[in-house]
C-alpha positions in Angstrom: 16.1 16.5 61.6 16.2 19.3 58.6 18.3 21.9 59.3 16.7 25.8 59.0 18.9 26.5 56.2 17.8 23.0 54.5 14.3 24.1 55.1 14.2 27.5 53.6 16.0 26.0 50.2 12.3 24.8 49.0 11.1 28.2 49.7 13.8 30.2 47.9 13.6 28.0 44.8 9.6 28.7 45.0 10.3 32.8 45.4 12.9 32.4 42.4 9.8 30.5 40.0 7.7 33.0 40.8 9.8 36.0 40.6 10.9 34.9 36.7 7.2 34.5 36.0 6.4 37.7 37.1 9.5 39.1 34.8 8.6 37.0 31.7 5.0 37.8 32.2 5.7 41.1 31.8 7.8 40.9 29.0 5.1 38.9 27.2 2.6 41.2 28.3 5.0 44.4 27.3 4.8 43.5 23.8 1.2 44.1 22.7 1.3 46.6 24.8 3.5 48.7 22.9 2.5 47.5 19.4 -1.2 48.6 20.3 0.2 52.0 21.6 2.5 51.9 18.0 -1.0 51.3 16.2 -3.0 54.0 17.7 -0.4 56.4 17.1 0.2 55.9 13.8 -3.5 55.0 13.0 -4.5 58.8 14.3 -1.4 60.1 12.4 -3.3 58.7 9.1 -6.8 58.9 10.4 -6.0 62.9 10.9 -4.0 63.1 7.7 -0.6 64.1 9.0 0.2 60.8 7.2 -0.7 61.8 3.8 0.5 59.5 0.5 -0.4 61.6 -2.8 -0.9 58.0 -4.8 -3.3 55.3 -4.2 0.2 52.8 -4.3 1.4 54.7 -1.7 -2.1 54.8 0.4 -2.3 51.0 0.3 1.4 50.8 1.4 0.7 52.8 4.4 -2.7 51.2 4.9 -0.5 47.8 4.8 2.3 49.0 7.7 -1.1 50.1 9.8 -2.6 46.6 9.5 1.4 44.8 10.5 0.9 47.3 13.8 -2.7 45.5 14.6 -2.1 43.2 17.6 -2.6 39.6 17.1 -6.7 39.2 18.6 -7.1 42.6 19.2 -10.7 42.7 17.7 -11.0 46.6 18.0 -8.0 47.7 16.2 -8.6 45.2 13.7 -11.8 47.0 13.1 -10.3 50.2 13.1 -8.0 49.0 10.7 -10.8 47.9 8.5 -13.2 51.1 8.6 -9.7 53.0 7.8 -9.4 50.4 4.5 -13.0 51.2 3.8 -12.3 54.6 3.6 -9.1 55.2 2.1 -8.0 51.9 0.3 -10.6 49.8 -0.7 -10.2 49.3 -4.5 -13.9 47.4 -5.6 -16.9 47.2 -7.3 -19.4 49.7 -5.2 -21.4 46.5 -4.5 -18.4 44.3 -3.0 -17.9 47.6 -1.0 -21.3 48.0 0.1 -21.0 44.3 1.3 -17.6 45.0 3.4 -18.8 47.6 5.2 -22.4 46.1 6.3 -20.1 43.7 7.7 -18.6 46.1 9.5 -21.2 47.7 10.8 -22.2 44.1 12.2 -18.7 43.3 13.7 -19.2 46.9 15.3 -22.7 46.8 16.8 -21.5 43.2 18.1 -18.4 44.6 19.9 -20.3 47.6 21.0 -17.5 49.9 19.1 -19.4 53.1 18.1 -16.6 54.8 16.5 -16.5 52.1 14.0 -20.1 51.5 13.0 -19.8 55.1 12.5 -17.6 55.2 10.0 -18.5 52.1 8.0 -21.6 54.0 7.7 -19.7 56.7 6.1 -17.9 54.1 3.7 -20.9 52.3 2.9 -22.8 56.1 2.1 -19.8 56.7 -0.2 -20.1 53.8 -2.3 -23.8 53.9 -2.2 -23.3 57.4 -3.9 -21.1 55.5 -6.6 -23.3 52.6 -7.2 -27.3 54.8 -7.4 -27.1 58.2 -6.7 -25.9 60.3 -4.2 -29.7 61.0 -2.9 -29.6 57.2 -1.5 -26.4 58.0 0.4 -27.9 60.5 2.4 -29.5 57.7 5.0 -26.0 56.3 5.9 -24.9 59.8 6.4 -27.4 60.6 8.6 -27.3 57.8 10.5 -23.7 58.4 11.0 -24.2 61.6 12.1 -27.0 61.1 14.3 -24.6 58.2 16.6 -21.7 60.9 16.4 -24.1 63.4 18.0 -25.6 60.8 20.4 -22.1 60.1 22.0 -21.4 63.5 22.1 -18.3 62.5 19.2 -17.6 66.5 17.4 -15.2 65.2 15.4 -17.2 62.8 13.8 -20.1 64.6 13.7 -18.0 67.2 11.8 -16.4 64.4 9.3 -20.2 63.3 8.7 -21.5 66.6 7.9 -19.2 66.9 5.6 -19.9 63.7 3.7 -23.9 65.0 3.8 -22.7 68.2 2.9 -20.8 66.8 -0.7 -23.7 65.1 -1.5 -26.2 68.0 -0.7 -24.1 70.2 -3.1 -23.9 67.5 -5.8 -27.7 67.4 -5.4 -28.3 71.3 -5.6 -29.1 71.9 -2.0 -26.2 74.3 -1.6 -27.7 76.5 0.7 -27.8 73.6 3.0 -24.5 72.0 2.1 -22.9 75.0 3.0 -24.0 75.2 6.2 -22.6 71.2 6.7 -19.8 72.4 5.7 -19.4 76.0 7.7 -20.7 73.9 11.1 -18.0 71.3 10.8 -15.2 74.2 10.2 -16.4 75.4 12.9 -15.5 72.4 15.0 -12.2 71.7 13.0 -11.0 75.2 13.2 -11.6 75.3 17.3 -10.1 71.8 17.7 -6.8 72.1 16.4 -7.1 70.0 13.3 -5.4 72.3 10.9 -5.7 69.0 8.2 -9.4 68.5 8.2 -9.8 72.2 8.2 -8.0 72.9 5.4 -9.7 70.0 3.2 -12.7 71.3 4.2 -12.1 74.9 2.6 -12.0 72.4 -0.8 -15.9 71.5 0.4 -16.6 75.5 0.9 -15.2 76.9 -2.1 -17.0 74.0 -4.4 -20.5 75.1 -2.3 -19.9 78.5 -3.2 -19.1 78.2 -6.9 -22.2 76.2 -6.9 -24.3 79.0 -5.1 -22.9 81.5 -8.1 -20.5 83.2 -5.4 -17.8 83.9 -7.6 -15.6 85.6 -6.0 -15.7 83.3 -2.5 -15.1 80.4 -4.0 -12.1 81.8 -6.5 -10.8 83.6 -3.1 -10.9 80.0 -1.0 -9.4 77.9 -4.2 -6.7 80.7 -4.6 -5.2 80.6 -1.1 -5.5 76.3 -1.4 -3.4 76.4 -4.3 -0.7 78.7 -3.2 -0.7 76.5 -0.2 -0.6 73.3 -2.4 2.5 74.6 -4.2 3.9 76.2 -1.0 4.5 72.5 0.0 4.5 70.8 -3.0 1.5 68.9 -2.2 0.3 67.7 -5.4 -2.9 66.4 -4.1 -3.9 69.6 -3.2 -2.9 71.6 -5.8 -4.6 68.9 -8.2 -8.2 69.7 -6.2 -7.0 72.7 -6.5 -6.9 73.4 -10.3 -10.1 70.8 -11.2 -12.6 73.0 -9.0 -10.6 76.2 -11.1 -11.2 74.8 -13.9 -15.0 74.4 -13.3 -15.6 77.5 -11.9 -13.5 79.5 -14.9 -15.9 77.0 -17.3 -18.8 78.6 -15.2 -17.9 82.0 -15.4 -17.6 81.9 -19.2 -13.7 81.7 -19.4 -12.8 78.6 -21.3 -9.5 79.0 -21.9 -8.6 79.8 -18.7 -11.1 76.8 -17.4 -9.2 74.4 -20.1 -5.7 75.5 -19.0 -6.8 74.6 -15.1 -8.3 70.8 -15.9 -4.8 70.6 -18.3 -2.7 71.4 -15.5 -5.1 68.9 -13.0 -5.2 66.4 -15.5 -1.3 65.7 -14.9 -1.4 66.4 -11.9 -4.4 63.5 -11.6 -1.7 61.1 -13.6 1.1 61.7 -11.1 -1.1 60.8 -8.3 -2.9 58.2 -9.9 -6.2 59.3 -9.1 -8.6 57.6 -11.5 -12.1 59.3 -10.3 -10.5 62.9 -10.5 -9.2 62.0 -13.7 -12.2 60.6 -14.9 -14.1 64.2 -13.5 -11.5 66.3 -15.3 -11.7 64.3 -19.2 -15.6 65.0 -18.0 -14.9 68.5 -17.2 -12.6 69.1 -20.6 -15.6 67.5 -22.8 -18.0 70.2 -21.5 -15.2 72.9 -22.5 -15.0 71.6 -25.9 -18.6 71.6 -26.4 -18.9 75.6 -25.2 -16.3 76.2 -27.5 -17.8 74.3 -30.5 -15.1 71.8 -30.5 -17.5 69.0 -30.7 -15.1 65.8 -31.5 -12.6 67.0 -29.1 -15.7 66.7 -26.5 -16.3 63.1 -27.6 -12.5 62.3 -27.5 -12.8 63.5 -24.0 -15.7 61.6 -22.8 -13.9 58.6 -24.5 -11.3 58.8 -22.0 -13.7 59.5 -18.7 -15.6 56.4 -19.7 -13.1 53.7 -18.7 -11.9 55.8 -15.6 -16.0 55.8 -13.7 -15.8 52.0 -15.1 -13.0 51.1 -13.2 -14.1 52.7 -10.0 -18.1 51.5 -10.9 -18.7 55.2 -10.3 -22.5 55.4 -11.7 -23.1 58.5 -10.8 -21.9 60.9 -13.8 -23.9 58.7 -16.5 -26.0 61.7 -17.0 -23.4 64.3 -17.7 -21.7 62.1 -19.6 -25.1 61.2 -21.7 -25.8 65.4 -21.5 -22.1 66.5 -22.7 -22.5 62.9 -25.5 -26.1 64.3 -27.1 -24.7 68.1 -27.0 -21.9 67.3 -29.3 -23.9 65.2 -31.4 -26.3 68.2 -31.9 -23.4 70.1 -32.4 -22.3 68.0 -35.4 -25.5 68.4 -36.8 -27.0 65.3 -35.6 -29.8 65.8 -34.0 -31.8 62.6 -34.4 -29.0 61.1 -32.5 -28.4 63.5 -29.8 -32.6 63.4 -29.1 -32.3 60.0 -28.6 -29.1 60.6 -26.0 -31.0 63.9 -24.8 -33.6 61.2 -23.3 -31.5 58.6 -22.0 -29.7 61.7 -20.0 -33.3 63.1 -19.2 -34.3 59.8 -17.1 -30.7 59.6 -15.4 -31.4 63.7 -14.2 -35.0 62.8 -13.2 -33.1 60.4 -11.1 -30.5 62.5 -9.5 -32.8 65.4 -8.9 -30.3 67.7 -10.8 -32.2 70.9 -12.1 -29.5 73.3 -13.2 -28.4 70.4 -16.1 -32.1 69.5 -16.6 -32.8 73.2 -17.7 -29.5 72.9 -19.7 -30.8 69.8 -21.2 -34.3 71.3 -22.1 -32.9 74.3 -23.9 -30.5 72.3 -26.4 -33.0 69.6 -26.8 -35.6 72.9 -27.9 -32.6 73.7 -30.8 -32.2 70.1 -31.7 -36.3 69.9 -32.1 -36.1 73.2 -34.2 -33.7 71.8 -36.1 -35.6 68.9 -37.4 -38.6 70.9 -37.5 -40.1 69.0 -34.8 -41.7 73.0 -33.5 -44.3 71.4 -31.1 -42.3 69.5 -29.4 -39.3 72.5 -29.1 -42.6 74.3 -27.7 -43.3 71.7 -25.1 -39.3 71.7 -23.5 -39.1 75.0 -23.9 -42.3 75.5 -21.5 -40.7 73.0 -19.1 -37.5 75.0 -19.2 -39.7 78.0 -17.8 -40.9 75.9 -15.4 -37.3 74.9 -14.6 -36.5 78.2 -14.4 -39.1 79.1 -12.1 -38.0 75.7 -9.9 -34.3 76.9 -9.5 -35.5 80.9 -8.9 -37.9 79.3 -5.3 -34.6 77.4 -4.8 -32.3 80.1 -5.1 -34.7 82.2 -2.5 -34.6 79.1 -0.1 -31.2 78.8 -0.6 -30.9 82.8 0.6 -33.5 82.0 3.6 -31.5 79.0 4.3 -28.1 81.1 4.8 -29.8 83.7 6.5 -31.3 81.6 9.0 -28.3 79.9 9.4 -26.2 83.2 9.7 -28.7 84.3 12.6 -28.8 81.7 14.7 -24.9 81.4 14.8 -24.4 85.2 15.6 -27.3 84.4 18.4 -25.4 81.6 19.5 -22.3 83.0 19.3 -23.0 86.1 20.6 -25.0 84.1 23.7 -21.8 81.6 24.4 -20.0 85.1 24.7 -21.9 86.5 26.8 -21.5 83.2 29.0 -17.6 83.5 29.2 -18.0 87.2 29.7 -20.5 86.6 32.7 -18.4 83.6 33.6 -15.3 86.0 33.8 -17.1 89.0 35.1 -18.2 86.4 38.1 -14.5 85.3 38.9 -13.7 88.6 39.1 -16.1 89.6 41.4 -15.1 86.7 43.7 -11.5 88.1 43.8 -12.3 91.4 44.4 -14.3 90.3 47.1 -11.6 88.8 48.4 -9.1 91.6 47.7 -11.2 95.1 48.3 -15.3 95.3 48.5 -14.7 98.9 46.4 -13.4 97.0 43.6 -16.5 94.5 43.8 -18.8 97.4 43.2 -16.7 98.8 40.5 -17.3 95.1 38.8 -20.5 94.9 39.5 -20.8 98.6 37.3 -18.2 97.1 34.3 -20.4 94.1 34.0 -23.6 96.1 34.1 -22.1 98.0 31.1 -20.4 95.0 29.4 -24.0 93.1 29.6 -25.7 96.4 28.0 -23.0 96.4 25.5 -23.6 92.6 24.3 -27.5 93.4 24.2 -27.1 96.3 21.8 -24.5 94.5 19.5 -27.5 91.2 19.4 -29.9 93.5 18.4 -27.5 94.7 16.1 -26.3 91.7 14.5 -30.4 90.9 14.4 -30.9 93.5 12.3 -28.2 92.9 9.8 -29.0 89.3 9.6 -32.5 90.2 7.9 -32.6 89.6 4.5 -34.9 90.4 1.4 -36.9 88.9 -1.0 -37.9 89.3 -4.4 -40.5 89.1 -6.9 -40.4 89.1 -10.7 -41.2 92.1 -12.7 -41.7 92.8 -16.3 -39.3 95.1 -18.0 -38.0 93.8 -21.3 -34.5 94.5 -20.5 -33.9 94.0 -16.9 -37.2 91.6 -16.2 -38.4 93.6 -13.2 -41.5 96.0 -13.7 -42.0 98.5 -16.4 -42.9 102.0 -15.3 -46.2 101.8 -16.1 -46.6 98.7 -13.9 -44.7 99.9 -10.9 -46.6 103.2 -10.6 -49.8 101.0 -10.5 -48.2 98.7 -8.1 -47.2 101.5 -6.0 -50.6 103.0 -6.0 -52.7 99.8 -5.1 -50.2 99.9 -2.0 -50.6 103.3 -1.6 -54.4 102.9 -1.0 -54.6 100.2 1.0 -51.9 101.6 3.6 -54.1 104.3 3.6 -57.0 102.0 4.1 -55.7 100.3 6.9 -53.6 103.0 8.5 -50.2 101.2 7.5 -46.5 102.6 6.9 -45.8 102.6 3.2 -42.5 103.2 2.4 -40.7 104.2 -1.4 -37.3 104.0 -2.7 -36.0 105.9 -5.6 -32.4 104.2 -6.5 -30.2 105.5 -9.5 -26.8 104.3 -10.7 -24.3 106.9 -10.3 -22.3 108.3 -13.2 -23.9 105.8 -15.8 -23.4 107.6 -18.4 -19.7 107.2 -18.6 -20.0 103.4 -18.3 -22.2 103.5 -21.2 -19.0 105.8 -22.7 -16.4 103.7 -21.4 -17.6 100.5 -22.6 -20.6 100.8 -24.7 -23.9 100.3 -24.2 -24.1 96.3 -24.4 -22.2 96.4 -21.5 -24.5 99.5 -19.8 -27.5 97.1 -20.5 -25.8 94.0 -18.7 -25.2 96.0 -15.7 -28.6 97.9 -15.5 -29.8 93.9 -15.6 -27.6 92.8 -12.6 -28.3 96.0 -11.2 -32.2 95.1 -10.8 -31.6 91.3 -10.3 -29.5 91.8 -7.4 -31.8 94.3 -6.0 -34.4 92.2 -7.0 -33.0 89.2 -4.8 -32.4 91.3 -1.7 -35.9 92.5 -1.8 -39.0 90.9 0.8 -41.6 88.3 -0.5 -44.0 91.1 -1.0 -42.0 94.3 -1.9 -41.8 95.6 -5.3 -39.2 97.0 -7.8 -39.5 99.0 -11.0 -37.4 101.1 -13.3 -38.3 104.0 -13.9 -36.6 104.6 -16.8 -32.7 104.7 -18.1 -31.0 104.1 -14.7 -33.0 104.8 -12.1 -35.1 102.2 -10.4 -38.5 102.8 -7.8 -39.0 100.4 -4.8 -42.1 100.1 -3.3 -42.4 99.2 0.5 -45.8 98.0 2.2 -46.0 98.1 5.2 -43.0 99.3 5.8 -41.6 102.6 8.6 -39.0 104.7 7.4 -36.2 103.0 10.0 -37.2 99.7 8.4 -37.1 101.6 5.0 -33.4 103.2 5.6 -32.4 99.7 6.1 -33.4 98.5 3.1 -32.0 101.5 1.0 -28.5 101.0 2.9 -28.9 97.0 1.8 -29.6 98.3 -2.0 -27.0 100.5 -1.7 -24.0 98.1 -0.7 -25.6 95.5 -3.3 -25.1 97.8 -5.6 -21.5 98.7 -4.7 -20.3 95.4 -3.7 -22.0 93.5 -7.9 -19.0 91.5 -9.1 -18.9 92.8 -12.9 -15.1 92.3 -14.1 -16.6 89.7 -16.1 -18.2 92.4 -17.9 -15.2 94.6 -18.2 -12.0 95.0 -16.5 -12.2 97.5 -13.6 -15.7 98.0 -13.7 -17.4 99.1 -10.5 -20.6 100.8 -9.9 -22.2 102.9 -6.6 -26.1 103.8 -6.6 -27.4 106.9 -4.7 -31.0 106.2 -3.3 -33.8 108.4 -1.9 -36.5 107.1 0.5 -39.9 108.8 1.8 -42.4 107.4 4.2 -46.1 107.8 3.1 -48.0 111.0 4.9 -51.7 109.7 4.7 -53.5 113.0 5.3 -51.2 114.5 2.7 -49.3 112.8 0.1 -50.8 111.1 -3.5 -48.4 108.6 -5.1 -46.8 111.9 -7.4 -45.8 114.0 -4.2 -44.5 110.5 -2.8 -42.5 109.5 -5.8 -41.1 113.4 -5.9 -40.3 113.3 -1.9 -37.7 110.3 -2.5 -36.8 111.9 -6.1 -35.0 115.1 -4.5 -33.8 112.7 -1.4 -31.9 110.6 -3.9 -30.7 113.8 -5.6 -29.2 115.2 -2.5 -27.7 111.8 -1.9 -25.5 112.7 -5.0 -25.1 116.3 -4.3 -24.0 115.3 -1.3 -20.9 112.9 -2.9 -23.0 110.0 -4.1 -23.3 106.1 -3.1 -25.4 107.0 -0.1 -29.1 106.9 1.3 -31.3 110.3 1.8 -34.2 111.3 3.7 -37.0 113.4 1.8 -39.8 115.2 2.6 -41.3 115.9 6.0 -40.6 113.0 8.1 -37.8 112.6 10.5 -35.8 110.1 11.6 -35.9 109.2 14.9 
């Protein structure tokens, strides 16, 4: 018979085999374990750019150790891998690109991975961009968008808007690209993703120049560049100096504009980034063909050419055929550079571009002249006006765009702040109901005033947020109306408030101490500022208000419909325009103030004389009184 210690052998040996399982089980199991949590870790580090390689060698050698971290049959990270290689690495034709990332899009729906069908949409929207035009990536941006915001993903709804947002810009919608951009700096900013943020400032500053905010988008690309060199982070301080370079070539200042694309353009080499350097060569061609250097310009192009080709970048064929047929014209041949004019003419049709299709129209009008060809310089030179009158409804959606946009964030965030405040003001009434019932009521009084406070500064913010519109006028020199006009303008108004028992209001605005620009620096430059003077008051102006000059530097606004509280806005508006108008471009230093004098219409007593005089003396006292400030005249008061 066995003895116990016989019997329990069996059992030990058992308990020993399944204890060294368990251990080598684990061990097995330990491994992918860690090389997944290795993957993820370094696959956010690159995915939120702390990992940031300056050369494409040294993207794909970082996109290699990612893709050694993938665990073997780990379908997910694979993917992740792949969307990542999309984005960052993938070195092909637009179509073969196109193809990879419909296949990823597949492989994601299949494995229900919505992060990843996300971003393949992205990939494939950037290459559609490359291989059409960037209106036909607008759909995959979208779509990506729309999943980030159905899963409640921020961050990737803030990456998406700002691939819609590029292309929106690139397509003149800057209005609307800007507000991409501004809502996903909004999320980047709050999140703690000091990266994304600051590559997004790059997407601000461009959607400024593009909006003709000078001095924004030279603030934004200033601080990026002192950052760039701050670190020695060439990649930034190449982005850096390209959008400069643009925005200098914009402004007028070649030279300067030519010595930022020089300094990119090595920049581009160290990094070996083929599409910048194929922008910049772009970018130096249109500099030499302002400056008259027109086979410099076709050297250049030369040399962008190969670089698009390379990356099967289609999308700048029509700068490159606009910047080809300027030079040409430039040389003197014209025949040529029609032919190109049209060839770049269908490519702009295509890409919706009307700031180069009015640029187009106007040399292809010289080149017509030229050969004598008068008709048909008539016929583009009425389409520029049309042009013309295209980008001036853009530039007031663009404005109505911002506005709106600027309103309903201050009413948002003015409403999420009166949430915390309430949410506060709540928990503190629940401890001092737990403390002392005195200090409850004494809450109860704070919050009473705090709400009260929030209400007044909404209506507030309301206020400012209304902006103007304008309308064009007929003055030779400032294109607004002639005196003539504006006094009948202002009388029609006159009579039909009177008619239909309606405010009227009337501004009288004059630059102070003109004379002594005019002395300073001459009278071209005078003329130049009168004209910004009335366009910028012309653009801050309503749909249906009206603006005249008078005569040397004194301008009349007429209000419709239109109190004297609404009135004193508009003045104070005018007035700040006026002081705020960007003209060191016009000479160094320079800087202007405006006094302004507004009356309100008295029905029973005043004619359109006794008006004009009320706002007349009001805008005198205004400079009596110190100028660069908004008067009152004549009998009615402000309440």
């Amino acid at each position: 018979m066995p003895t116990s210690t016989a019997r329990a052998k069996p059992l030990l040996r058992a308990v020993s085999i399944l204890i060294v399982c368990l251990f080598l089980g684990r061990a097995f199991a330990a491994a992918p374990s860690e090389q997944a949590a290795a993957f993820d870790q370094y696959a956010g580090r690159l995915e939120r750019g702390e990992i940031s390689p300056d050369t494409q060698a040294g993207v794909l050698e970082a996109l290699g150790h990612m893709k050694s971290l993938v665990p073997p049959g780990d379908a997910r990270r694979e993917l992740r891998y792949r969307y990542m290689y999309c984005i960052l690495g993938l070195d092909t034709s637009p179509e073969q690109a196109i193809a990879y990332a419909d296949k990823g899009i597949e492989d994601a729906r299949r494995l229900g991975y919505v992060e990843a069908e996300i971003n393949f949409h992205f990939c494939r929207g950037a290459n559609q961009e490359a291989l059409t035009t960037p209106r036909d990536a607008l759909a995959d941006y979208d779509a990506g968008i729309a999943l980030a915001r159905q899963h409640e993903d921020q961050r990737l709804v803030a990456d998406g808007l700002t691939w819609r947002g590029s292309v929106q810009s690139l397509l003149g919608e800057h209005a609307l690209a800007l507000v991409d951009f501004l809502e996903a700096q909004k999320f980047y900013e709050t999140s703690g993703a000091p990266v994304e943020s600051e590559d997004n400032l790059f997407n601000i500053a461009v959607a400024y120049r593009r909006l003709g905010e000078e001095t924004q988008a030279r603030e934004y690309l200033g601080k990026l560049l002192t950052l760039g060199e701050q670190r020695h982070d060439r990649a930034q301080q190449l982005g850096a100096h390209m959008e400069l370079g643009f925005l200098e070539s914009e402004a007028g200042n070649q030279a300067s504009a030519e010595r930022h694309l020089r300094r990119a353009l090595v920049l581009a080499q160290a990094v070996d980034s083929r599409s910048r350097g194929a922008s910049i060569h772009l970018g130096l061609a249109q500099v030499d063909n302002l400056q008259g250097r027109y086979q410099e310009a076709l050297a250049e192009l030369e040399k962008a050419k190969p670089g698009f080709a390379r990356m099967g970048d289609r999308s700048n064929r029509d700068m490159i055929m606009l910047q080809t047929a300027e030079a040409h014209a430039g040389m003197g041949r014209h025949a040529e550079a029609i032919e190109e004019y049209g060839q770049a003419e269908k490519l702009l049709q295509q890409s919706g571009n009307l700031r180069y299709l009015a640029e187009l129209l106007d040399a292809r009008a010289r080149s017509y002249q030229a050969l004598n060809h008068l008709d048909l310089a008539v016929a583009d030179l009425r389409r520029l006006v049309s042009v013309h009158e295209a980008l001036d409804r853009k530039a007031h959606s663009d404005n109505a765009t911002l506005m709106n946009y600027q309103f309903q964030t201050a009413q948002r965030d003015q409403e999420n702040r009166r949430l915390a405040a309430d949410r506060a003001l709540k928990e503190q009434q629940l401890e001092s109901l737990e403390r002392v019932r005195h200090w409850q009521r004494l809450a109860l009084v704070l919050g009473g005033v705090l709400i009260v406070l929030l209400l007044w500064l909404a209506l507030r913010q309301f206020r400012r947020s209304r902006k103007l519109h304008r309308l064009a006028m007929t003055d030779p020199l400032t294109g607004i109306a002639n005196r003539r006009h504006i006094e009948q303008l202002a009388q029609r108004a006159l009579a039909h408030a009177g008619a239909n028992g309606e405010p009227l209001c009337v501004l009288v605005l004059d630059v102070d101490h003109f004379k002594a620009v005019n002395d300073a620096f001459g009278h071209a430059v005078g003329d130049q500022v009168l004209v910004r003077v009335a366009q910028s008051c012309k653009q801050a102006l309503r749909r249906f208000d009206m603006i005249g000059r008078l005569g040397g530097e004194e301008f009349l606004v007429v209000l419709p419909d239109t109190s004297l509280e609404l009135g004193l806005q508009i003045a104070e508006r005018l007035r700040r325009k006026v002081e705020t108008l960007p003209l060191a471009n016009l000479a160094p230093g320079l800087q202007i103030t405006a006094s302004v004098g507004a009356a309100v219409a008295d029905h029973d007593a005043d004619d359109l004389a006794e008006l004009i005089r009320r706002a007349d003396n009001a805008m005198y006292r205004a400079k009596d009184a110190g100028r660069n400030r908004v008067e009152v005249g004549g009998r009615a008061q402000v309440v």
